[in-house]
C-alpha positions in Angstrom: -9.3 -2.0 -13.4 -12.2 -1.7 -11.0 -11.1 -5.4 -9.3 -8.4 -3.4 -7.9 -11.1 -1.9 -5.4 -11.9 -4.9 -3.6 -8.2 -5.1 -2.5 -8.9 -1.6 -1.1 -11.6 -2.3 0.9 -9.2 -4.1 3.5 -6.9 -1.5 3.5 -9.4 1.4 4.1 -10.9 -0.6 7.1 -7.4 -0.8 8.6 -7.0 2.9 7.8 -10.0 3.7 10.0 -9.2 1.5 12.7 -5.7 2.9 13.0 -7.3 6.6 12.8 -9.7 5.9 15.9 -6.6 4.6 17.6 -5.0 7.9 20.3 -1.5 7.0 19.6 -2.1 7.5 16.0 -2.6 11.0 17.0 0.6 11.5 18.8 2.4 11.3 15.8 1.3 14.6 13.3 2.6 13.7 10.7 1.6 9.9 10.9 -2.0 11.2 11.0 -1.7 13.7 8.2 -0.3 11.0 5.9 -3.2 8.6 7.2 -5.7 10.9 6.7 -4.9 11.3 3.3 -4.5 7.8 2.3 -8.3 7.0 4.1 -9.2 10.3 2.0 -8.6 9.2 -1.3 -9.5 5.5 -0.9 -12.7 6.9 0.7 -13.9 8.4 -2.7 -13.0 5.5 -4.4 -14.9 3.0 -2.6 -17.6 5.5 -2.3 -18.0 5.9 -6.2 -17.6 1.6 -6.6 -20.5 1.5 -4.4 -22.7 3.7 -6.6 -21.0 2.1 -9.5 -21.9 -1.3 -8.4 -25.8 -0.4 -6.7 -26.6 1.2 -9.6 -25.8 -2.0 -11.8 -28.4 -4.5 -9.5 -31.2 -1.6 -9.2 -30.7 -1.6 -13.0 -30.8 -5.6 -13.1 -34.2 -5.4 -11.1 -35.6 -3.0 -12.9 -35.1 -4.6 -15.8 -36.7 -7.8 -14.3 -39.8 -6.2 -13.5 -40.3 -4.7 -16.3 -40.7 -7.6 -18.2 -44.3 -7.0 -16.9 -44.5 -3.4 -16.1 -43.0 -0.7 -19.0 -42.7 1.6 -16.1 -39.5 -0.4 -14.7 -38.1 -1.0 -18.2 -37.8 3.1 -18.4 -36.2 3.0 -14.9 -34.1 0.3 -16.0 -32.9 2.7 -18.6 -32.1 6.1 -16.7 -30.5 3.7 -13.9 -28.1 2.6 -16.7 -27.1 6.2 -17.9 -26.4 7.3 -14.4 -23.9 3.8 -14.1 -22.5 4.8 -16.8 -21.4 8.1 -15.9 -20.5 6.5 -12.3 -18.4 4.9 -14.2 -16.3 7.2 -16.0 -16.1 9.2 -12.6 -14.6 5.8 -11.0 -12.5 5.5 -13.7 -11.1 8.9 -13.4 -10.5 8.2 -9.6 -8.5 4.8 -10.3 -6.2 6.5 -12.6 -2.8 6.7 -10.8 -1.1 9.7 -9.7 1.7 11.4 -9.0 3.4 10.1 -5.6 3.3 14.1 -4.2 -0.3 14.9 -5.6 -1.0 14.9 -1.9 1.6 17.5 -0.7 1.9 21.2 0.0 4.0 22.9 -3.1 6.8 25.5 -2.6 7.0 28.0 -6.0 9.5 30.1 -7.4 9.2 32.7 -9.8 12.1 34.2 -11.2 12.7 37.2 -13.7 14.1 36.2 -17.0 14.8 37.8 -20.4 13.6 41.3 -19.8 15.4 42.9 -17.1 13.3 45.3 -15.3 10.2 44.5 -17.3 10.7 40.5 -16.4 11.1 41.2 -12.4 7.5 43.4 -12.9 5.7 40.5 -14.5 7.3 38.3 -12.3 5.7 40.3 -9.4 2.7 40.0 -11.5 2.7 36.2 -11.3 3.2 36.4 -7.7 0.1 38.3 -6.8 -1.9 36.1 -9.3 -0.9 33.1 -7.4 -1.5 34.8 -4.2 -5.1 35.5 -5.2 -5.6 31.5 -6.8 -4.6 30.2 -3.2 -6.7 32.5 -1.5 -9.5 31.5 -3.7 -8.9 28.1 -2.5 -8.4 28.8 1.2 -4.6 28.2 1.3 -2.0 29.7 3.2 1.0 31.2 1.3 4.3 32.3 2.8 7.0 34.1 1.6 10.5 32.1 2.0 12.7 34.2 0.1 12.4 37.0 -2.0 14.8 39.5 -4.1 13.2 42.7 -5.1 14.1 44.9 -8.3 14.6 48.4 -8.0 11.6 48.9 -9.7 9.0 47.0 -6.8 8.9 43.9 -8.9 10.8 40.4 -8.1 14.3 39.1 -9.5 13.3 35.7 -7.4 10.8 34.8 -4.8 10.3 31.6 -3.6 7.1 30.9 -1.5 5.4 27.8 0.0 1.6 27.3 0.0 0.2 25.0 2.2 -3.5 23.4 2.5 -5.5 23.7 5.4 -6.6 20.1 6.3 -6.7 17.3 4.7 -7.7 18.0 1.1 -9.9 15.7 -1.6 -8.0 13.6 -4.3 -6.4 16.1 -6.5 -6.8 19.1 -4.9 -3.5 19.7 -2.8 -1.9 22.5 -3.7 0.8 20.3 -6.0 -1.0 18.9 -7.6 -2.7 21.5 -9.1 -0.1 24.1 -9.0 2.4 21.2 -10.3 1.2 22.7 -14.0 2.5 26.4 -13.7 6.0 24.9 -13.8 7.8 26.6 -16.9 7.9 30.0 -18.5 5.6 32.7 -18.9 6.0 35.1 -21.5 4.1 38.6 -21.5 3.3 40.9 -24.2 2.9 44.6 -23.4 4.0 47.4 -22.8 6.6 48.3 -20.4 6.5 51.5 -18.0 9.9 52.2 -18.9 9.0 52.6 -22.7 8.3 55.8 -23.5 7.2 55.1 -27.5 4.5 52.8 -26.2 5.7 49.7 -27.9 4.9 46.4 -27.1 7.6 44.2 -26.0 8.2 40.5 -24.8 9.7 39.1 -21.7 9.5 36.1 -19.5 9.6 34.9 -16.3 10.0 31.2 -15.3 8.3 29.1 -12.3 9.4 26.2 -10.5 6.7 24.1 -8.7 8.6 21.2 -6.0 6.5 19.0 -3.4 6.9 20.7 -0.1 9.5 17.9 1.6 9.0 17.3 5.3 11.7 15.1 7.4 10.5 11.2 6.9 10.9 12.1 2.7 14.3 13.7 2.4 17.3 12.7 5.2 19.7 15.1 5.4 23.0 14.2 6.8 24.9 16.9 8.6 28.1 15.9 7.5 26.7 16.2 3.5 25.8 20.4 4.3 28.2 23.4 3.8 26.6 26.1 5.4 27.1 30.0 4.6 26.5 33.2 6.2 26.6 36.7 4.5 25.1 40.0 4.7 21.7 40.5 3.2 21.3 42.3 0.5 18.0 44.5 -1.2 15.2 46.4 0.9 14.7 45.2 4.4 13.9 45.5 7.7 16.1 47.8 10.6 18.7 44.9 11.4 18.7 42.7 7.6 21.5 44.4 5.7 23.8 45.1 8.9 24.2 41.5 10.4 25.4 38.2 8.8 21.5 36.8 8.9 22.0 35.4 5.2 21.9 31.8 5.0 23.4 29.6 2.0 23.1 25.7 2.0 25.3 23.3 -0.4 24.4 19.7 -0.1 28.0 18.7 -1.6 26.8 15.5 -2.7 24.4 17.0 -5.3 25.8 20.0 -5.8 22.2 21.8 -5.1 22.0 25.0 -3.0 19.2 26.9 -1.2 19.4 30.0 0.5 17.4 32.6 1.9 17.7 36.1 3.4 14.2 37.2 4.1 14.5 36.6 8.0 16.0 39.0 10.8 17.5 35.6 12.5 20.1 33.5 11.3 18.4 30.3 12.8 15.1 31.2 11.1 17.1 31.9 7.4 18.4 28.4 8.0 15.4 26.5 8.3 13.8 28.3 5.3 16.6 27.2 3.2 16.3 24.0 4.3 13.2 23.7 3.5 13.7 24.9 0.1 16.3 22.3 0.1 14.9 19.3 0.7 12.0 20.2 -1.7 14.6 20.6 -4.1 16.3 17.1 -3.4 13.2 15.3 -3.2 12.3 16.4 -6.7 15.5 15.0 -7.7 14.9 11.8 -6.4 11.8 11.7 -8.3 12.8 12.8 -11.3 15.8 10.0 -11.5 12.9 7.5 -10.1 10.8 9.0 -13.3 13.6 7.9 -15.7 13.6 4.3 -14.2 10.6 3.9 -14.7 8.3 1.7 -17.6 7.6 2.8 -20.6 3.9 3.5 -19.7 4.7 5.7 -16.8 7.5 7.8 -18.9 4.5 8.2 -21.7 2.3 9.9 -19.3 2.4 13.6 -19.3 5.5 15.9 -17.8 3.8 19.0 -17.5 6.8 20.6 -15.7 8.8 21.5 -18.9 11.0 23.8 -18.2 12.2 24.3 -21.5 9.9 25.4 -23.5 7.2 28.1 -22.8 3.9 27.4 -21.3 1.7 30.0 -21.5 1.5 34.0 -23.3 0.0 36.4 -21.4 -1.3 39.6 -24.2 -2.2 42.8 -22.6 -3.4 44.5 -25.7 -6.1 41.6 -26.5 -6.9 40.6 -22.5 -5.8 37.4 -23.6 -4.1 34.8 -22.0 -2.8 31.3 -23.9 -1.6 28.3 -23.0 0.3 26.5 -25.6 0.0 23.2 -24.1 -3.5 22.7 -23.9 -4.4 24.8 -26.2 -6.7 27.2 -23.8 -7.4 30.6 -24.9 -9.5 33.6 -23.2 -10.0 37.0 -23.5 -10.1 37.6 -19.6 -6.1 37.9 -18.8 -7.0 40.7 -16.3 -9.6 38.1 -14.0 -6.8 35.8 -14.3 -4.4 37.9 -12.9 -6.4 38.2 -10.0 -6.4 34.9 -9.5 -9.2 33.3 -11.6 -6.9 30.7 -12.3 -9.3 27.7 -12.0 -10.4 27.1 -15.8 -6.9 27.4 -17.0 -5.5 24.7 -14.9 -8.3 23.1 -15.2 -7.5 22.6 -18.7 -4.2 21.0 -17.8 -5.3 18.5 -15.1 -8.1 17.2 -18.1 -5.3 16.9 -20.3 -2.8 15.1 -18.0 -5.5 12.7 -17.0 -6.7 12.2 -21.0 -2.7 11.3 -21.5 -3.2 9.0 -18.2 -5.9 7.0 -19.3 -4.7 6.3 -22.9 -1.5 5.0 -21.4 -3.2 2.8 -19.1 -5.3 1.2 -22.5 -2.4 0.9 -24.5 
């Protein structure tokens, strides 16, 4: 496994040549996508080389203290610390998902519930707002359709890093896990008996698609215009600013209404769109792939629930993982962190025993 490193080293010094070059710079998106790939393959070689100095100081020390004890006990801590170096590079070689590097667009949408659904769907919204500002992130609203009641019957948003970000820590890859549904346990404000009830709301996570991953062909689009409908601005529910995209091939549509301008509404939705496509693509690239790969964990189920969220016990579950706290109000405000923490350990345990086997 670690051999594969020396086959990196060639690739990361052609990485930073081509990064020093100007015209690398012209190009945006050819630098972002650089930037990334010299990013991760810098931590890599980074942790080989403590891997592989620790291993010869241990070897010297352990020379010399054939004649001094002092270096035989040096010998000894040197060889615990390559030991952990070596789980980290371990952890570091495991592969990835192909959009583990890419911003993430997320829908929330009410489900079983009615009014009470769209609330806590609301609720998920601000607790996601409040993770990505936690994390520095930038989150905008694409589309949204309120309840009467202030809370959300969908909303879709994208959330986008703010430079290049470490191995693992782009927005989807992280957020990738939320995908499924959320059930909540409390009571409602429109019960008046102050009985607990259940509802859900699901999420979708997608890879935010740009251009050079998803081609859209003109010809392939049936485009839409209608009249906005819900609370909005002076001009949104009196003008034809709604947009609605079918790619006829697929079947898939996007749409969104948030914007005053037509144009605007129609690059939204595209956006939407091609997120939507591309995880498509991936998921029919997922089925073709070995037996290995297909064993490694899908933490995007959207079938089956993910995660309970009690109000009477403050406590917040994950049924995957098995994750429990009794702090459901700090994670509602976006103290997110341990609980998808618990998932990324689990996807990588699942990673690693498919690589052994």
């Amino acid at each position: 496994m670690f051999e594969a490193v020396e086959g990196m080293l060639g690739e990361h010094a052609e990485l930073e040549r081509r990064l020093a070059a100007p015209e690398t710079h012209a190009d945006a998106r050819l630098a972002k996508r650089l930037n990334q790939r010299y990013a991760a393959l810098s931590s890599v070689i980074a942790a080989w080389r403590e891997w592989t100095g620790l291993g010869e100081d241990a070897e010297a020390a352990r020379e010399l203290g054939a004649e001094d004890p002092a270096f035989a006990a040096e010998a000894d801590e040197l060889l615990a610390r390559r030991v952990v170096a070596e789980e980290r590079l371990r952890r570091l070689l495991v592969p990835r998902d192909a959009a583990d590097d890419k911003d993430a667009l997320l829908e929330v949408k009410s489900g079983e519930g009615g009014e009470e659904s769209a609330l806590f769907a609301g609720d998920l919204l601000r607790m996601y707002t409040r993770y990505a500002e936690t994390r520095g992130w930038a989150l905008e609203v694409l589309d949204a359709t309120e309840s009467d009641l202030g809370g959300y019957k969908s909303v879709t948003v994208a959330v986008k890093a703010k430079g290049t970000p470490e191995p693992g820590e782009a927005p989807y890859a992280l957020l990738k896990f939320e995908g499924g549904v959320h059930r909540v346990q409390r009571v409602p404000v429109t019960e008046s008996q102050g009985r607990v009830h259940t509802s859900a709301a699901g999420v979708l996570v997608l890879p935010e698609a740009e251009q050079v991953d998803v081609q859209l062909d003109d010809n392939d689009l049936r485009i839409d215009v209608f009249r906005s409908s819900g609370p909005g601005g002076q001009s949104v529910n009196t003008t034809d600013s709604a947009v609605r995209i079918t790619h006829v091939p697929s079947g898939i549509v996007a749409s969104c209404q948030n914007e005053k301008s037509q144009l605007q509404n129609k690059e939204q939705a595209l956006r939407i769109l091609r997120a939507r496509l591309l995880a498509v693509a991936q998921e029919a690239a997922d089925a073709e792939a070995s037996d290995a790969r297909r064993s490694q964990v899908r933490t995007v189920d959207r079938s089956e629930r993910i995660r309970t969220y009690n109000y009477p016990e403050n406590r917040i579950s994950d049924h995957r993982t098995g994750y429990k706290s009794y702090n459901l109000d700090q994670v509602l405000d976006g103290a997110l962190e341990p609980v998808i923490a618990s998932s990324v350990e689990a996807d990588l345990a699942a990673r690693l025993a498919a690589l052994e086997d």
